[in-house]
N, C-alpha and C positions, 0 to 999 in steps of 0.2 A: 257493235253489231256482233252476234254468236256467231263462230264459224260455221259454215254450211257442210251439214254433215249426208253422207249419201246414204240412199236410201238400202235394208238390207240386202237386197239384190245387185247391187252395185259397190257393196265393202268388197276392199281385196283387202285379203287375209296372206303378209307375207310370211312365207316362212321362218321358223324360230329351231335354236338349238332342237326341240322337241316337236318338232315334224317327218313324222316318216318319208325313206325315202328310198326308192327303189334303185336297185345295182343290180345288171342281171338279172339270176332269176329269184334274188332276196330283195323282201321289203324290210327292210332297217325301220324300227321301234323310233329310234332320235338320232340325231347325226355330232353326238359326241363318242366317236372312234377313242380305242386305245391306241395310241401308237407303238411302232415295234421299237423294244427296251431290250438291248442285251444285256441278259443279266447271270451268266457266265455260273448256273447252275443243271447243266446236264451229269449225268452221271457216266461212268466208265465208257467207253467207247462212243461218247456224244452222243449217250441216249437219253431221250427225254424219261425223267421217273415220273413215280406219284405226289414228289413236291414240285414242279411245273406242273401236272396237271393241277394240283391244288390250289397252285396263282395264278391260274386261269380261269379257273371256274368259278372262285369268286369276284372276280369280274367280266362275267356274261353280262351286266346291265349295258355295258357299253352299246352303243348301236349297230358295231364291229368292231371285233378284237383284232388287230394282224400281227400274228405274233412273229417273234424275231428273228432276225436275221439267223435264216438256218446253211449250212452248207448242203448245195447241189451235188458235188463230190467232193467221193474221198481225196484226203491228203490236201487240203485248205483251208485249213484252220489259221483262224485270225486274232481267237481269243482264249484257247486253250480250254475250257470250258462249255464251248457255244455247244445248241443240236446241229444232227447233220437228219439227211431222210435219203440216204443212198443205201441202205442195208436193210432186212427185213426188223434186227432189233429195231432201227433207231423207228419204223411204221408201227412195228408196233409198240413202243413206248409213247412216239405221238397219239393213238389211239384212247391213252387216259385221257389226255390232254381235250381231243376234242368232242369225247364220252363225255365227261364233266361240264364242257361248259353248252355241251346240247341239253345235258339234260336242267341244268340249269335254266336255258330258254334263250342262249346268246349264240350266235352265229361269227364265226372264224375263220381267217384265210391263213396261210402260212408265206410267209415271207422267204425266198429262193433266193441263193446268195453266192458269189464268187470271190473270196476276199484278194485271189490278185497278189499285184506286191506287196499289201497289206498283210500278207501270211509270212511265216517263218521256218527258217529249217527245226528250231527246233521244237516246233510244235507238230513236227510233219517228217519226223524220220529221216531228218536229213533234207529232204525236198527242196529244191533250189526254188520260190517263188517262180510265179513266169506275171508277164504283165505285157500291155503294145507295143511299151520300147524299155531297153532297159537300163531305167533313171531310177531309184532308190529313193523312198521317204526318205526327208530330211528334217533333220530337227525335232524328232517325235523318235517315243520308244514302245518299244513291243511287252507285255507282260508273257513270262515263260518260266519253265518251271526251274531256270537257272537267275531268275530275277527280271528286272526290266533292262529289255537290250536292244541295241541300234537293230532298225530294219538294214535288210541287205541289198544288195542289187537284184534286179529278178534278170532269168532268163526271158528275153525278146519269144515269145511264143511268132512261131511262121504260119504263114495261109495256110498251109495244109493242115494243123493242129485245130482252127477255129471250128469246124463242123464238128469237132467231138464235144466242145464246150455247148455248142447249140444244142447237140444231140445230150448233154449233160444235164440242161434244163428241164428237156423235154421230160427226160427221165424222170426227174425230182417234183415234177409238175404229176407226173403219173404217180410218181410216191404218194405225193399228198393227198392225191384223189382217193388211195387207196389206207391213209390214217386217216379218211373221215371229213377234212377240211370242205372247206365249203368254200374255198377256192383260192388263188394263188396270186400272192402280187410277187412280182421280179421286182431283187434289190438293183436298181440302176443308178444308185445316189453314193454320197458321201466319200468317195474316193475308193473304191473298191472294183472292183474288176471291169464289170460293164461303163463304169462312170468311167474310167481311166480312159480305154478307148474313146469316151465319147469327148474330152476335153484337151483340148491342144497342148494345155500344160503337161501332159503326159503321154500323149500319142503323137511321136513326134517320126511315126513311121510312114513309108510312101506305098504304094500300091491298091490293090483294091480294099485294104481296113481300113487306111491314112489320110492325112492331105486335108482335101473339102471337107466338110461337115457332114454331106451326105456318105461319105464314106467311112468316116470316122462314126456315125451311127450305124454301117451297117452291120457291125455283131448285134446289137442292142435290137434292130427289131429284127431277125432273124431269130433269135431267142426269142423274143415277143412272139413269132409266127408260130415258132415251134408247138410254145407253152398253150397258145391257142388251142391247138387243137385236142388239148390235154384233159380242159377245165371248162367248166361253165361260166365261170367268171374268173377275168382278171384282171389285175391291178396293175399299175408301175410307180414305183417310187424314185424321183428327181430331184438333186438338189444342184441347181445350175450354180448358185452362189457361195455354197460354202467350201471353206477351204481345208477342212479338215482329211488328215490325211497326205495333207503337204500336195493339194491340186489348186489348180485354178484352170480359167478359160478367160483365153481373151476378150471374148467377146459373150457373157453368160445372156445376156437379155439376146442377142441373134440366135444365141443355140439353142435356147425355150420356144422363142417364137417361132423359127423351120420347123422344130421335131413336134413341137405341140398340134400344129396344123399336120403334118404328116402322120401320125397317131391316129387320124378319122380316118386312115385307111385299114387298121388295124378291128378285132372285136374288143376294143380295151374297155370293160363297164365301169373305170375310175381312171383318174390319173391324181396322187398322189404327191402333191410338192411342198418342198419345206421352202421356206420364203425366205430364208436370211441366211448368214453364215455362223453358226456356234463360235469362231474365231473373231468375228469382225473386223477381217480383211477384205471383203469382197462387199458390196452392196450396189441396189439397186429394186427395181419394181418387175419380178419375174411372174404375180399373179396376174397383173394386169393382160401382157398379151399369150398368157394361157389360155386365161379366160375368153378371151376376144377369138385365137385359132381353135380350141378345141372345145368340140361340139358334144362330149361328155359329162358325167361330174368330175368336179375337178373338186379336189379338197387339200386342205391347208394345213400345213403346222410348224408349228417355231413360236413359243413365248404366247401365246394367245389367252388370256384371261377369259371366264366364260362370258363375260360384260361383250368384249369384242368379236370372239367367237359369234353372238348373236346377233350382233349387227353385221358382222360382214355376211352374216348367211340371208336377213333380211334384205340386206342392199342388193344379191344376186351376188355377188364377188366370187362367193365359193358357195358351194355345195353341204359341203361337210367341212367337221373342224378335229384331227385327231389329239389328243392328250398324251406326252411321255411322261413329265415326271411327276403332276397331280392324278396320274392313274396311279402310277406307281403306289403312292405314299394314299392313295385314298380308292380303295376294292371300290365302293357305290358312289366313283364322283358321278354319273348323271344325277342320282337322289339328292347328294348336298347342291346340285349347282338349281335343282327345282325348287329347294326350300332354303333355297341361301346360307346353307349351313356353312363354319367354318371349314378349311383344307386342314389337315396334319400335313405340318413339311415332310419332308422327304428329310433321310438320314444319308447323303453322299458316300460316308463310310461304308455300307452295306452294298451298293451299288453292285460290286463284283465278287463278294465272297461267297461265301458256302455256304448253305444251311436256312432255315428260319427265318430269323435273326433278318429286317430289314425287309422280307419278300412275303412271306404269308402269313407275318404279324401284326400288320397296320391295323386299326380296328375301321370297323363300320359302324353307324350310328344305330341307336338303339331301332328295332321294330316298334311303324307305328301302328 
């Protein structure tokens, strides 16, 4: 017997990699994001040139670009190389960046960053790190321009210093509005400033930042309230389970599921999570009760081939699916992933260097 097929007023039509989709006040073209890639090509003073603009604009096809991890403020630097948007140069060097990829036809947020103990004196004039409590990466090295060297201890930042850091963001959140972006995700993920507070592994202080989990979130959405009110749209990016950067949490599936659910109280139009740990130290199923508390889009990344990218977006699981290192190595993956074309790997070597070479030489397929 043929299977019973419904009639056309009764197909449901799930969504697929290539359904638009609304954030805010942008309708996204498809929901293959680029994800944010440091790639430690700013120029003198952490400003962005005309080669960032350049590797951004050739991939405006994405359905949004968020590009990377930039510093809120001065004297934070985590990679020697990165943008910052606390100066009028570094807005208007952002300004190639999000000229190019408008006129292109792609839409951009800028990613807001605090790297924390993650940063270095000597990437920062001496600068003693500050961090929630003051515990030192371990086991992991810093790139500087005296080679690769142990992270240090940071200074224990006090209650009375965090309103500047909130007020910090807000700033940077006004920067960006002011190069053009089209709106701002907070880096809260991967071991860097706002994540450290939020994981017990590294906030191991008492008072009104410490302790519970609601307290230990509260720089995180205090920043969140701030940048609010900055932007028309914005993001947060979370990574409960990875452990890069020498963090962890005790408990990563309770701390997605509290904050995830507290997040609907916020104007958040994404939440942003990478699903696994790049070390594979940490595991678990942190989509699941995202998905289930928060009442947004929520979108995904870590290791996702476009095959499963499109089923989990048809199953409901996620929303969107961002791409880091088949964007990287491929300017027009939405095109190859519509005609099945092959990827160009990616070159690891180029990753952090200088110049060309790795970042705005990958080719694109021919015009059809």
């Amino acid at each position: 017997m043929p299977p019973t097929r419904l009639p056309p007023s009764q197909t449901i039509h799930m969504p697929t990699l290539f359904s638009p989709l609304q954030i805010g006040p942008l309708e996204l073209p498809n929901r293959i994001w680029m994800a944010p890639l440091t790639r430690c090509r700013a120029e003198a003073g952490h400003v962005p040139g005309p080669l960032m603009a350049e590797h951004y604009g050739q991939r405006a096809s994405a359905g949004l670009i968020v590009a990377e991890a930039t510093m809120a403020m001065e004297g934070n630097s985590a990679f020697w190389h990165e943008p910052g948007i606390h100066n009028q140069a570094q807005i208007d060097g952002w300004r190639l960046t999000t000229d190019a990829v408008h006129r292109a036809g792609g839409r951009i947020v800028l990613q807001i960053w605090h790297g924390g103990r993650a940063c270095h004196p000597l990437l920062n004039g001496g600068r003693q790190p500050v961090a929630p409590s003051a515990i030192a990466i371990c086991g992991e090295d810093v790139h500087t321009p005296e080679g690769k060297q142990p992270f240090v201890v940071p200074r224990q930042l006090t209650d009375a210093e965090l309103p500047t850091i909130v007020e910090g963001f807000r700033q940077a959140a006004r920067n960006a509005m002011a190069a053009g972006f089209d709106g701002v995700e907070v880096h809260g993920a991967n071991g860097y400033l706002l994540d450290q507070f939020l994981r017990d592994g590294t906030n191991r202080r008492s008072g009104p930042y410490g302790g519970p989990l609601e307290h230990r979130a509260r720089l995180l959405l205090d920043v969140l309230a701030a940048v609010a009110a900055e932007t028309p749209l914005m993001g947060l990016r979370l990574s409960p389970l990875n452990s890069y950067n020498d963090i962890a949490d005790s408990d990563p599936i309770g701390l997605i599921t509290w904050l995830a659910q507290r997040l609907n109280d916020l104007p958040l139009a994404y939440l942003h999570l990478m699903r696994g740990d790049f070390l594979g130290r940490q595991h678990g199923d942190v989509l699941s009760p995202a998905r289930q508390q928060f009442r947004g889009v929520l979108v995904a990344n870590a290791g996702y081939s476009a095959e499963e990218a499109d089923a989990a977006i048809a199953s409901g699981a996620v929303d969107a699916v961002a791409f880091g290192t088949a964007f990287l190595a491929n300017p027009d993956l939405p095109q190859r992933v519509r005609l099945g074309a092959p990827l160009t790997p990616a070159d690891p070597a180029t990753f952090y260097t200088a110049g060309a070479a790795g970042y705005t030489d990958y080719p694109c397929l021919p015009a059809i």
